[in-house]
N, C-alpha and C positions, 0 to 999 in steps of 0.2 A: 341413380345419383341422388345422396341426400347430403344432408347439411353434416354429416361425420363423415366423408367421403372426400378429404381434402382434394385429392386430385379430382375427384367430379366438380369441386368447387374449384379450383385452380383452373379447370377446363374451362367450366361456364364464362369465370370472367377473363380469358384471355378470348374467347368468343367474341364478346361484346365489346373487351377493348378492339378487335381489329374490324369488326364492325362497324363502327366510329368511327376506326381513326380512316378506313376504307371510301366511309361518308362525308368526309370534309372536304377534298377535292372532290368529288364527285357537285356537294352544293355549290361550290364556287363554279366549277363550269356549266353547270346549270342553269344559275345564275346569270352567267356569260352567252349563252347558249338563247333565254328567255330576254335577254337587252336588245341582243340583236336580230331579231326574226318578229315577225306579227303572227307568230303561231302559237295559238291557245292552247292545246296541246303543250307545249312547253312551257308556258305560263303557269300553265296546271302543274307540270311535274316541279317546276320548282315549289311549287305549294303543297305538293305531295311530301319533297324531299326535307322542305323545313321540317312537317308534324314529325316525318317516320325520324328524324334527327333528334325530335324533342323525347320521341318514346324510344330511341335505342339508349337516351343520356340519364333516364330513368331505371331503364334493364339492365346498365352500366352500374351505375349505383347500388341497384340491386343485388347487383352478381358479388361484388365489391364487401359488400359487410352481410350478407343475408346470414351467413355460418354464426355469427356472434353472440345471438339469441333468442333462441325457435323460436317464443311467442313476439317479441318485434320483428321476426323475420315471416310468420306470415301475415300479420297486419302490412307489411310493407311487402309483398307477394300480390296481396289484394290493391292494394292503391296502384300499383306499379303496371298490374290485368287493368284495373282502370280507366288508368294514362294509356295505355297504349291501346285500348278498344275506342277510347274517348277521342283523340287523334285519328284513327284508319275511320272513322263515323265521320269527324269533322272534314279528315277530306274527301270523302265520297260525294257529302252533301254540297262541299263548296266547288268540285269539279262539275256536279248536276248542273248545280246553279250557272256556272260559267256557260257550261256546253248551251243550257236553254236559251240562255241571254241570246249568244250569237249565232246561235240557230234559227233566233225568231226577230232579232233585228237585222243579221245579218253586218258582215266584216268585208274589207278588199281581201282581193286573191293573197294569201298565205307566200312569204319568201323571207328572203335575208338568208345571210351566212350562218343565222344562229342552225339552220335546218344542216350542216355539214354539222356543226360542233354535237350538236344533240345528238344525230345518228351514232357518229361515231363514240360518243358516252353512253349511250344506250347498249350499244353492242359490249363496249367491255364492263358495266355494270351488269351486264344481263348474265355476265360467267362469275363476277365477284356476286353475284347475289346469288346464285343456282350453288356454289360454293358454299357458301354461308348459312342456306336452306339444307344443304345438306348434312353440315354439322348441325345444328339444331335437332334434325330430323333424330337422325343417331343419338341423340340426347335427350328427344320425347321416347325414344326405345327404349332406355333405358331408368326411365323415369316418364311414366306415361300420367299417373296421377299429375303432376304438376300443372298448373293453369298458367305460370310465369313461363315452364318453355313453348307449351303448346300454343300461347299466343305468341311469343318470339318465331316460331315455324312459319303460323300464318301471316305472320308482319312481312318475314322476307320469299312468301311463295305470293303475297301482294303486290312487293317490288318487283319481281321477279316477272308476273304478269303485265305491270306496267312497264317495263322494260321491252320486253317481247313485241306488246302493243304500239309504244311508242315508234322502234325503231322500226318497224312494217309501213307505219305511216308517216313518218320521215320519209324513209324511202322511196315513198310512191308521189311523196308532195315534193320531193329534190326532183322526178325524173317530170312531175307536173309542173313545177312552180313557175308560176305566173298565172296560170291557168284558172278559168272562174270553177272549175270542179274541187279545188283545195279549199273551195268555202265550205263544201259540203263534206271533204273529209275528217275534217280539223270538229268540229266541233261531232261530228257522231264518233271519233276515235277516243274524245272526252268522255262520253256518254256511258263506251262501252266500259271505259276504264272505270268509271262511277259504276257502273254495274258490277266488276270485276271486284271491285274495293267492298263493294255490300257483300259479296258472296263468305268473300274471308273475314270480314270484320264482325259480320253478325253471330257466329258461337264464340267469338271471344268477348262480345257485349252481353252476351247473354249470360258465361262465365263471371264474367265481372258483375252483375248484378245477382248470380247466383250467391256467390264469396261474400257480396256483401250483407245481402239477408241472413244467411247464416251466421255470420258476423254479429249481426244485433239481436239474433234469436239467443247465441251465447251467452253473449252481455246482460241479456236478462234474464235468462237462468241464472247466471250467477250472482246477480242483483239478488234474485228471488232468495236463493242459498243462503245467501249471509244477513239479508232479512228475516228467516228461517230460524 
């Protein structure tokens, strides 16, 4: 797929529109899901689900005008690898953080209704994202150069993972809850997910730092050029 490739670019962004529009209910009952429950785990995925919102509405964007003009369409390629490595970094760090906090100060036993709403959004996000991973994926196939779908891939085999993860300890804290053993689930099911978020976020960080050095290696060759 390139930028002369109308229907690969017709593809891309009806992609990310439904991606989107997929993830709007999904925050709001997350949202909904995280008010009512003292489950950090949930707390987290709504703070997972802001960033990956903030970098689908970039790759939205993206999709959207990238055809119009190859040299602003890969400067906005790279900024766009950026946002969305700079987001899956920010929440891995701030789910560590959470998880350690109430790992080492310690929480009451994990409950509320929000533990029913979150399973059951977890489970059917876990098929709208495996879906969504999988268009992408057929889209890094067919355009494997690109750093815009390849991070896109790893964005949603991330949610994908935290879905999975999520709804496993849900389910274990629904058939515990009350129980002092959901102190200890809730915050190591954080941890793994931090762990899970470093795995996929770090060759799209490194991507994006690669894009950029290149980037200003350019810029002064061509500096140098016209000095020349």
């Amino acid at each position: 797929m390139t930028g002369t490739d109308p229907r690969g670019t017709d593809g891309m962004h009806r992609t990310t529109a439904c991606a989107l529009i997929a993830g709007l209910p999904g925050l709001v009952l997350t949202a909904l899901a995280a008010g009512s429950s003292t489950s950090l785990a949930l707390r987290t995925d709504l703070l997972l689900t802001l960033l990956d919102m903030a970098a689908l509405s970039g790759a939205w964007a993206f999709a959207r005008h990238h055809h119009r003009d190859p040299v602003a369409a890969a400067r906005a390629e790279h900024l766009v690898t950026a946002l969305v490595a700079g987001c899956m970094v920010l929440s891995m760090l701030s789910v560590m953080g959470c998880a350690v906090h109430r790992a080492w100060w310690g929480e009451p036993a994990v409950g509320g209704p929000g533990l029913v709403i979150g399973f059951g959004l977890n489970v059917v996000s876990g098929f709208v994202n495996l879906r969504l991973m999988m268009l992408w994926r057929e889209r890094v196939r067919h355009d494997p150069g690109s750093p815009f779908l390849r991070s896109q891939l790893r964005l949603f085999a991330d949610k994908l993972c935290s879905n999975i993860l999520l709804a496993g300890s849900l389910l274990l804290m629904l058939i515990l809850e009350g129980q002092s053993e959901t102190r200890l689930i809730d915050p190591a099911v954080s941890l793994v997910m931090a762990l899970a978020s470093a795995y996929w976020a770090w060759p799209v960080a490194c991507q994006a730092v690669r894009q950029g050095v290149k980037g200003k290696l350019r810029l002064k060759a061509c500096e140098s050029s016209g000095m020349a």
